[in-house]
C-alpha positions as CSV (number, residue, x, y, z in Angstrom):
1,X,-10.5,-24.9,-33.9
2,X,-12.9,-23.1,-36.6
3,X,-13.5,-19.7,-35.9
4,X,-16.9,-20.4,-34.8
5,X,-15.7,-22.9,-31.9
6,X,-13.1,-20.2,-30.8
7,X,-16.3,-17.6,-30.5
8,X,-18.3,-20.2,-28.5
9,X,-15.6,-21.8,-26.1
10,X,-14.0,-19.0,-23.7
11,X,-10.5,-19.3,-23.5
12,X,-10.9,-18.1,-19.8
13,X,-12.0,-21.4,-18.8
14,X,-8.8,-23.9,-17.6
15,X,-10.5,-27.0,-19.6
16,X,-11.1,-24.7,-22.7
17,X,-7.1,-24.1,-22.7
18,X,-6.3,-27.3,-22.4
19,X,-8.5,-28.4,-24.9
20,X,-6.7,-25.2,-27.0
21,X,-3.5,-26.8,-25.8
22,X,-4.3,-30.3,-27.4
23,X,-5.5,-29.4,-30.6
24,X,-2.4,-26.9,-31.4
25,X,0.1,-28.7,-30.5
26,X,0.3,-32.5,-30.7
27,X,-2.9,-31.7,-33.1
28,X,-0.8,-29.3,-35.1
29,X,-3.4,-26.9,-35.2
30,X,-6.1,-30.1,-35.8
31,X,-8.5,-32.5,-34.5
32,X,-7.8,-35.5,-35.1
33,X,-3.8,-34.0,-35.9
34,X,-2.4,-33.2,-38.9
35,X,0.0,-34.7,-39.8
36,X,3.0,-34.6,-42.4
37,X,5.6,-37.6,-43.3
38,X,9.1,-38.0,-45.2
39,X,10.2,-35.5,-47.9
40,X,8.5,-32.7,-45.3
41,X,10.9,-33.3,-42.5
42,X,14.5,-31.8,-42.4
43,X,17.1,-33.5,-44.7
44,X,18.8,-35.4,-41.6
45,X,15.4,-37.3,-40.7
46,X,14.1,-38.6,-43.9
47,X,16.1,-41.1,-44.2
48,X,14.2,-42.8,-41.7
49,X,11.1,-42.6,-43.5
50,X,12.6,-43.9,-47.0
51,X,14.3,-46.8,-44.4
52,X,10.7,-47.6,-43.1
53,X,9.1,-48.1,-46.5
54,X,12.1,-50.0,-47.9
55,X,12.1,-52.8,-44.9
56,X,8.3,-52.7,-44.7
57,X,8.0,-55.5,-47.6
58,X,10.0,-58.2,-45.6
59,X,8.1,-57.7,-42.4
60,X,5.1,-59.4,-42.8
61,X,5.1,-63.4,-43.7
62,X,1.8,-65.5,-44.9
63,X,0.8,-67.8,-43.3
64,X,2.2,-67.4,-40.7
65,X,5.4,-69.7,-39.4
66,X,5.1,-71.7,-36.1
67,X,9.2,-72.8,-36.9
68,X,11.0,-71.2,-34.1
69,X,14.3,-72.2,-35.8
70,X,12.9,-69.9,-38.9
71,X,11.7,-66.9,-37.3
72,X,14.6,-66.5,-35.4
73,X,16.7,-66.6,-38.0
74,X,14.4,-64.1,-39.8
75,X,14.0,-61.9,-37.0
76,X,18.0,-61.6,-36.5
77,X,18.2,-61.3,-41.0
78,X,15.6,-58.2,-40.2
79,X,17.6,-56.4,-37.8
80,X,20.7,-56.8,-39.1
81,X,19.6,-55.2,-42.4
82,X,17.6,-52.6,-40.7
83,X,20.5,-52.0,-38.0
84,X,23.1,-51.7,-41.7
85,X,20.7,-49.1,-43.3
86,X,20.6,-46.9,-40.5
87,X,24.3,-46.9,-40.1
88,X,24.8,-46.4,-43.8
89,X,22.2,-43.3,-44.5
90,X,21.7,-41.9,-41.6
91,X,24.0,-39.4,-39.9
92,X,23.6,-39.5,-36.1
93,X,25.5,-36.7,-35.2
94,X,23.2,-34.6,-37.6
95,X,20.0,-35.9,-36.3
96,X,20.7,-35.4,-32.7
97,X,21.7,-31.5,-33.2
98,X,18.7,-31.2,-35.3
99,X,16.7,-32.6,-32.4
100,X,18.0,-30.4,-29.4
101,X,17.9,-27.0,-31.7
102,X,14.4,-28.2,-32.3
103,X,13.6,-28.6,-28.6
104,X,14.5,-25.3,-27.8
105,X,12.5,-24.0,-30.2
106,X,15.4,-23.2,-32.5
107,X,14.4,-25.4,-35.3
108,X,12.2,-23.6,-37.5
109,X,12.3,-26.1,-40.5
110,X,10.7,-29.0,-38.6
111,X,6.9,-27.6,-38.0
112,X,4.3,-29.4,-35.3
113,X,2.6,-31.6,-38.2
114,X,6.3,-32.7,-39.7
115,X,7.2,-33.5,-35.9
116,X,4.0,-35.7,-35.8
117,X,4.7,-37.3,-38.6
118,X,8.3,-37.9,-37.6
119,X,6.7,-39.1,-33.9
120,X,4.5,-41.8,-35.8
121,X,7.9,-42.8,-38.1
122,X,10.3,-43.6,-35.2
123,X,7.1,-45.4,-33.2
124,X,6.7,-48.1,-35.9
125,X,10.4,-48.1,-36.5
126,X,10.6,-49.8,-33.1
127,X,7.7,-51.5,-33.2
128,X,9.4,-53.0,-36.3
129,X,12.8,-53.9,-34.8
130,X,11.1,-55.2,-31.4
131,X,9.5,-57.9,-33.4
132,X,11.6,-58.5,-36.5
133,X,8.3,-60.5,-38.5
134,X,4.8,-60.1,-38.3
135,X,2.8,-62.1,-37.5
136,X,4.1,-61.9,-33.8
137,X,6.2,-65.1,-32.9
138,X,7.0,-66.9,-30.0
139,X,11.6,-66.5,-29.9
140,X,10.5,-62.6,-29.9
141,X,7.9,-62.9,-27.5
142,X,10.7,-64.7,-24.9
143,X,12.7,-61.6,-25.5
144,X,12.4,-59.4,-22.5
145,X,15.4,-56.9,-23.2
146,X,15.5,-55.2,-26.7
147,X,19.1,-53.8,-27.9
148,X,17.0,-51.1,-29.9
149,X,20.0,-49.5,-32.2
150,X,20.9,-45.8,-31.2
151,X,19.2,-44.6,-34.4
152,X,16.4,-45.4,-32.8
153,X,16.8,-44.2,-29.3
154,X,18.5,-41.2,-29.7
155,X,15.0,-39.7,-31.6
156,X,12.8,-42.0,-28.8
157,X,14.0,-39.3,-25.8
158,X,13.4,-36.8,-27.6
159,X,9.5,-37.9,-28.7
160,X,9.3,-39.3,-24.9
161,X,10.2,-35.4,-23.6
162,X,8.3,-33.7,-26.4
163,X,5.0,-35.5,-26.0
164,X,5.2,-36.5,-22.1
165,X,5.5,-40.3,-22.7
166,X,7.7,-42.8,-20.9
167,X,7.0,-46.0,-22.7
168,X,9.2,-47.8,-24.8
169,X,6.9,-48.5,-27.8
170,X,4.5,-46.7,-29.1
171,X,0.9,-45.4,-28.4
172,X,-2.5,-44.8,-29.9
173,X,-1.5,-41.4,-30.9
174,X,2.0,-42.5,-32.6
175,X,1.4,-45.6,-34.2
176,X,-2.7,-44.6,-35.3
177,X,-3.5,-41.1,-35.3
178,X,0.3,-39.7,-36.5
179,X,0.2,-42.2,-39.4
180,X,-1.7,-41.2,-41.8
181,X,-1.6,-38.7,-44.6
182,X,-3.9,-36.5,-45.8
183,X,-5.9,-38.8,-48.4
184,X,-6.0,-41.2,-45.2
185,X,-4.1,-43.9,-46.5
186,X,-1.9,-45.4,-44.0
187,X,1.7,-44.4,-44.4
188,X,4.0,-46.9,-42.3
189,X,2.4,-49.8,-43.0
190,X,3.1,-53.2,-40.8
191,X,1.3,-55.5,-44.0
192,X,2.9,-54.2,-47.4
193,X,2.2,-57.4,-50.0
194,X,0.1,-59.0,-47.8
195,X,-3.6,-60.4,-49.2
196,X,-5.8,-57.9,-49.5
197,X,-8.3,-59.8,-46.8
198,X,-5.0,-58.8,-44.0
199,X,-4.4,-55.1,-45.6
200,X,-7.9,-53.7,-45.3
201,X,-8.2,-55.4,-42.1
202,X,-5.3,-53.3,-40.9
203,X,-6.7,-50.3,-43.0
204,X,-10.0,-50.4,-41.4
205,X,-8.5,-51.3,-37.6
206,X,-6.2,-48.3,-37.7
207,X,-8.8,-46.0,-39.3
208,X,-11.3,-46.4,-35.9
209,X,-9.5,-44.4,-34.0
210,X,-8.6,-41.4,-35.7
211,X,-12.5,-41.1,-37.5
212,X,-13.7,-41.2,-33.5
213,X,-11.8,-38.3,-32.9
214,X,-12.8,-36.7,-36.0
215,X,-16.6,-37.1,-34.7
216,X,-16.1,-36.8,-31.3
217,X,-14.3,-33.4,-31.4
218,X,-18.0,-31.4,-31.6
219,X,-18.9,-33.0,-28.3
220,X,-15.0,-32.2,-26.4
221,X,-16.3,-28.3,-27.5
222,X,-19.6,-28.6,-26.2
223,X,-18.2,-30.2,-23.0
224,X,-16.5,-27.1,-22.3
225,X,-19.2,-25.6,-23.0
226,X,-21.5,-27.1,-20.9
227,X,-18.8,-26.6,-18.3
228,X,-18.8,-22.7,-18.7
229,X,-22.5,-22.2,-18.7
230,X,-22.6,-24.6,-15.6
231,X,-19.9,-22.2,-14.0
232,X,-21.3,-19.2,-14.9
233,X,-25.4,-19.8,-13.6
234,X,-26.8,-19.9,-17.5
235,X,-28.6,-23.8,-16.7
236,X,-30.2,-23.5,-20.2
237,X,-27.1,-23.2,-21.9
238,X,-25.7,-25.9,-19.9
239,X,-29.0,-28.1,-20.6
240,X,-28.7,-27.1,-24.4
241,X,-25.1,-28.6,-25.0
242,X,-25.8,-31.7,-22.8
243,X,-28.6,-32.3,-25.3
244,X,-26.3,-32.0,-27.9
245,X,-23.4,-34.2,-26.2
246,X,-26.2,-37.3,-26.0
247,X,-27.4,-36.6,-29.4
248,X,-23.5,-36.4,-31.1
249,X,-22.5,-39.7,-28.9
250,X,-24.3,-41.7,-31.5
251,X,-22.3,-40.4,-34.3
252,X,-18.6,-42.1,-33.0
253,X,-20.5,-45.2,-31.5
254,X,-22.0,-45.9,-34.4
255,X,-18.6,-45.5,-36.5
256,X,-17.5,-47.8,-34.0
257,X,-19.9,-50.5,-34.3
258,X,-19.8,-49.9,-38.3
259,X,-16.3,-50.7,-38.1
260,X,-15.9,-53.8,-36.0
261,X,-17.5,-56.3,-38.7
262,X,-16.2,-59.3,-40.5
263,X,-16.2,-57.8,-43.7
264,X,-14.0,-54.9,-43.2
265,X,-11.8,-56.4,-40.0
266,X,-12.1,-60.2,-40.8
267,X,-11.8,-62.4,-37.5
268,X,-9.6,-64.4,-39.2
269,X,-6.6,-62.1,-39.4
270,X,-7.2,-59.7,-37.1
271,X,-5.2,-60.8,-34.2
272,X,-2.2,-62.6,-35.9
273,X,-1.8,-59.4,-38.4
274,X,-3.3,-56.3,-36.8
275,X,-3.3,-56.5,-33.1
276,X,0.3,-58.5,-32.2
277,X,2.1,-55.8,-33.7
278,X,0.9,-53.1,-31.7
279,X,2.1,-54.8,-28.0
280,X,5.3,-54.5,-26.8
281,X,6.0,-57.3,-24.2
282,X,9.5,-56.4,-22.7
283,X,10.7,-53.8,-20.8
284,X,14.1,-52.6,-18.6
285,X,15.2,-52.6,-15.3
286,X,14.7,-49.8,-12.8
287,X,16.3,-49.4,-9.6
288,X,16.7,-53.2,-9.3
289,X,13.1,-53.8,-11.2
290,X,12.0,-55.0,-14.1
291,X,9.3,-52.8,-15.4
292,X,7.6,-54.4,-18.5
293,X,5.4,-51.8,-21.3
294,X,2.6,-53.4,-22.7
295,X,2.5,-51.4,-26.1
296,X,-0.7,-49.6,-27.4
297,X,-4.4,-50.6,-26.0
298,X,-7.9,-49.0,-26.8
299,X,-8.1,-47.9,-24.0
300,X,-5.4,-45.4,-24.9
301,X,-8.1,-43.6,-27.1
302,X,-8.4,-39.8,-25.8
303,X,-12.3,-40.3,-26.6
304,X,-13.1,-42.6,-23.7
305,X,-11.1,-40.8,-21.7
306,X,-12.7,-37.6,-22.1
307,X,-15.8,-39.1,-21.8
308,X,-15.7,-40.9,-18.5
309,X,-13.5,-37.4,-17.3
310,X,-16.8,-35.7,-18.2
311,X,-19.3,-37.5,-16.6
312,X,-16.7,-37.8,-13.2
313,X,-15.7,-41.7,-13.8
314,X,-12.5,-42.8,-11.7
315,X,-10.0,-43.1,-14.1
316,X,-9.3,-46.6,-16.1
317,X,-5.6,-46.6,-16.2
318,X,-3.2,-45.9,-13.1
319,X,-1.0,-42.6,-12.9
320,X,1.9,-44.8,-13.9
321,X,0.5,-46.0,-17.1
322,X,-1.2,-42.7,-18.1
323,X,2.2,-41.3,-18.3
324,X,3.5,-44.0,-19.9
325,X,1.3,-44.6,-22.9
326,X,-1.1,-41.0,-22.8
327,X,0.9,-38.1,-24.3
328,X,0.7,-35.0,-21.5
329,X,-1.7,-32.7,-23.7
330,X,-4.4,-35.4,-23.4
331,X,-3.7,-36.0,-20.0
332,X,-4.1,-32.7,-19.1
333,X,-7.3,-32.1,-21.0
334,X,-8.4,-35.5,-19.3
335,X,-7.4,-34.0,-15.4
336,X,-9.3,-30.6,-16.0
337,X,-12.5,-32.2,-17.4
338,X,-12.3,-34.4,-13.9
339,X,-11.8,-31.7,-12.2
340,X,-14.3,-29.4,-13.4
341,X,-17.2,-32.2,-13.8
342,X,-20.4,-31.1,-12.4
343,X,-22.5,-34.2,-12.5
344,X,-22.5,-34.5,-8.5
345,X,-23.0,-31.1,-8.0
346,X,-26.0,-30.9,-10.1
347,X,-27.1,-34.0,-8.0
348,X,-26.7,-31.9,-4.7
349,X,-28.1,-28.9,-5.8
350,X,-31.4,-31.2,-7.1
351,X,-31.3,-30.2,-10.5
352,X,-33.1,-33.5,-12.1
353,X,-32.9,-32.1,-15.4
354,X,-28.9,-31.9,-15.8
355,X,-28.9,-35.1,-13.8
356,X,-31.6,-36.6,-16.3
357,X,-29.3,-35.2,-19.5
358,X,-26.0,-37.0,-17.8
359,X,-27.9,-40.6,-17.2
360,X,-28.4,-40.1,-20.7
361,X,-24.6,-40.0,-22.0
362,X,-24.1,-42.4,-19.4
363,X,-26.2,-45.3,-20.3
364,X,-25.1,-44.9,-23.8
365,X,-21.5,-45.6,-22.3
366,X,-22.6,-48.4,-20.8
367,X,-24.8,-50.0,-23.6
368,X,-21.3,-49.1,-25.7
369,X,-19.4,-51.3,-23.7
370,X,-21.5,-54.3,-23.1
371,X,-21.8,-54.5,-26.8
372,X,-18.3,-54.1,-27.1
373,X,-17.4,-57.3,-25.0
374,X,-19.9,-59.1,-27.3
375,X,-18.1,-57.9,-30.7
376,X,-14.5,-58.5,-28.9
377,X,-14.9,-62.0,-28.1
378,X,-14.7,-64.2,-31.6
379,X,-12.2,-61.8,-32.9
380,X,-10.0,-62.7,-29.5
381,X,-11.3,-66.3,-30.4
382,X,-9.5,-66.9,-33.2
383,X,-6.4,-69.0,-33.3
384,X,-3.0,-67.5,-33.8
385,X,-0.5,-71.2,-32.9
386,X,2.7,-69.0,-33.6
387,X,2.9,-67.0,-30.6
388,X,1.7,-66.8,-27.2
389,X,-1.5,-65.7,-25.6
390,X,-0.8,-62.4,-25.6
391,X,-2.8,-58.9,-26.0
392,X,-1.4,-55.5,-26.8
393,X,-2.8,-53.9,-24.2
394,X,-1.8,-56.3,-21.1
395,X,1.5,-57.6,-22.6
396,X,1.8,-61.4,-22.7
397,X,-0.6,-63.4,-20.4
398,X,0.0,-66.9,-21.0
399,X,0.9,-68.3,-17.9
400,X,-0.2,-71.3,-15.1
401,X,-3.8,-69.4,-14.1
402,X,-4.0,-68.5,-17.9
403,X,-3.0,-71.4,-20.3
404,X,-5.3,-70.5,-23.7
405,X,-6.4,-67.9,-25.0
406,X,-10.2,-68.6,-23.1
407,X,-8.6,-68.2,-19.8
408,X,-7.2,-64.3,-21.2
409,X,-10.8,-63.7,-22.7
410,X,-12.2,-64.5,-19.1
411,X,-9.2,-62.6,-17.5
412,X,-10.0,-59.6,-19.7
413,X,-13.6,-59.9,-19.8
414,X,-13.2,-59.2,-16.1
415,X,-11.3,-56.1,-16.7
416,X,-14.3,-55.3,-18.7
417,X,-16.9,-55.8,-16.5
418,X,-15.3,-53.6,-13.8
419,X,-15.4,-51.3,-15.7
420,X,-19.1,-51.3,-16.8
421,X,-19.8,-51.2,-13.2
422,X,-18.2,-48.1,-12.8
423,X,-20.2,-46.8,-15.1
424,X,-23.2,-45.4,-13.4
């Protein structure tokens, strides 16, 4: 938060402190976060990174194999050698004392933006062992119960506790926003070697996310803002940042829309190498349950989220998958701009202008997401023969009601559509 924002947002305000909240700590002081990977960490964790970037080359396989014979034996060869380096360099004992000093706040040598980092190297990590090969095959997809190595776990309760998170994969924030560096190349890559038509795909897929947030974080201040001056009587203040909401909306939309084009995200390879990876399809058994995690979705994205919050939309996910896949800081920031919304009580009171200034940031929600069903559809389209119909937001879906991959675009395209509706 520059100086200027801290003069302009009043700390008083519960949604300003949240907002405050987000940004310094799972933001490390930054909007989208900042973030730092490998030799920055404390001795005992970098061998995780240097184990990341040495398996990342024999992830990825082109084309892709439709042998299940072959990618079963691959994904068991992948590991095994993974499971072999983590017993061989890194020292479990170390790592988990490292962990709890650092959860009491003990551990000055591992900082918020090293933690990120660390957060982003773990996520992939699994990611990585859940699937053993990218593309996404259909022996891992039949896997329901993942023996992920203690290496791995042992860090995963501590992310879960630090960031509020129950899933067992990772999230927008883990696997997008914690991983990249500072000259925003991509750090933990899922498609070293690849052609260059399936890396900048991924490049440009994974860089959405964090450059809305980078755009978006003007209007989360003048939200508060407008929240403030609502609170406090001053209606031209209020009316001058809701101007300036609708005006700024443009700005991520448009990076949005920029993004999602066939010459930077070709349709081609987008779903076998970018979005497969990202799911998570299998779960564990609670109380007698199985409870299945579907992995990362765009609908994780804090923007849309805040958004919606703003203008008093129901929520899109349920409680349960909030805390599953939304790290606490956003979902507190999400509850308190809810709460504090002031769109029906500007309707009450008869104030047409405030009302006039929300229908504005409104329809361009809605115009955002019809547009987005169009743009999703041929990249959903295309084929991907060695897996199952699948997306990383709803898990696998292939099933009787939904036996190719039309059926899921009509099954999702209805997901869609509800919520469009709700946005009025």
């Amino acid at each position: 938060m520059t100086e200027h924002q801290e003069a302009t947002v009043s700390d008083e305000h519960a949604t300003a402190q949240r907002l405050r909240r987000l940004i310094e700590m799972d933001g490390a002081g930054s909007w989208p976060p900042k973030v730092a990977h490998g030799p920055s960490w404390p001795a005992a964790l970098r061998p995780y990174h240097d184990i990341y970037i040495e398996m990342a080359p024999v992830l990825p396989v082109y084309p892709p194999s439709v042998d299940s014979e072959a990618n079963a034996i691959r994904i068991a060869t992948f590991r095994s050698r993974i499971r072999n380096l983590f017993h061989d360099k890194i020292n479990l004992s170390e790592v988990e004392s490292l962990l709890i000093a650092a959860e009491r706040g003990e551990s000055s040598p591992f900082p918020l933006d090293a933690r990120n980092g660390f957060f982003a190297c773990i996520a992939l990590s699994r990611h990585a062992y859940r699937w053993g090969v990218i593309p996404v095959v259909k022996v891992a997809q039949d896997e329901k119960f993942i023996d992920m190595p203690l290496e791995l776990n042992v860090p995963w309760a501590f992310l879960q506790r630090i960031y509020g998170v129950t899933s067992h994969g990772g999230n927008v924030t883990s696997n997008y926003f914690y991983n990249f560096d500072k000259d925003d190349n991509l750090v933990y890559e899922i498609n070293h070697g690849m052609p260059k038509m399936i890396q900048t795909a991924e490049h440009h897929f994974a860089r959405i996310f964090p450059v809305l947030e980078k755009l978006a974080l003007p209007i989360y201040h003048e939200m508060v803002k407008s929240m403030i001056a609502f609170d406090r009587g001053q209606r031209e203040q209020c009316l001058e940042s809701l101007k300036e909401i609708s005006t700024s909306l443009r700005l991520p939309l448009k990076a949005f829309y920029d993004t999602l084009v066939n010459s930077k995200i070709d349709r081609s390879v987008w779903l076998s190498y970018c979005q497969g990876f990202q799911g998570w399809a299998a779960g564990e058994m609670k109380d007698g349950v199985y409870v299945e995690y579907d992995g990362l979705s765009g609908n994780q994205l804090p923007f849309f989220h805040f958004v919606d919050a703003f203008i008093g939309m129901p929520p899109y996910l349920s409680e349960e998958n909030m805390q599953r896949y939304i790290p606490a800081a956003q979902r507190h920031f999400t509850a308190s701009l809810r709460e504090h919304s002031f769109r029906t009580k500007a309707k009450e009171m008869g104030d047409v202008e405030i009302e006039a200034e929300m229908e504005k940031i409104v329809k361009q929600m809605r115009v955002f997401r019809e547009a987005h069903r169009a743009r999703a559809r041929p990249y959903l389209s295309a084929p991907a023969p060695e897996r199952k119909v699948m997306t990383a937001g709803k898990s696998v879906l292939e099933s009787e009601k939904i036996p190719d991959s039309n059926a899921a675009i009509e099954f999702l395209f209805k997901l869609l559509a509800g919520r469009l509706k709700q946005t009025v």
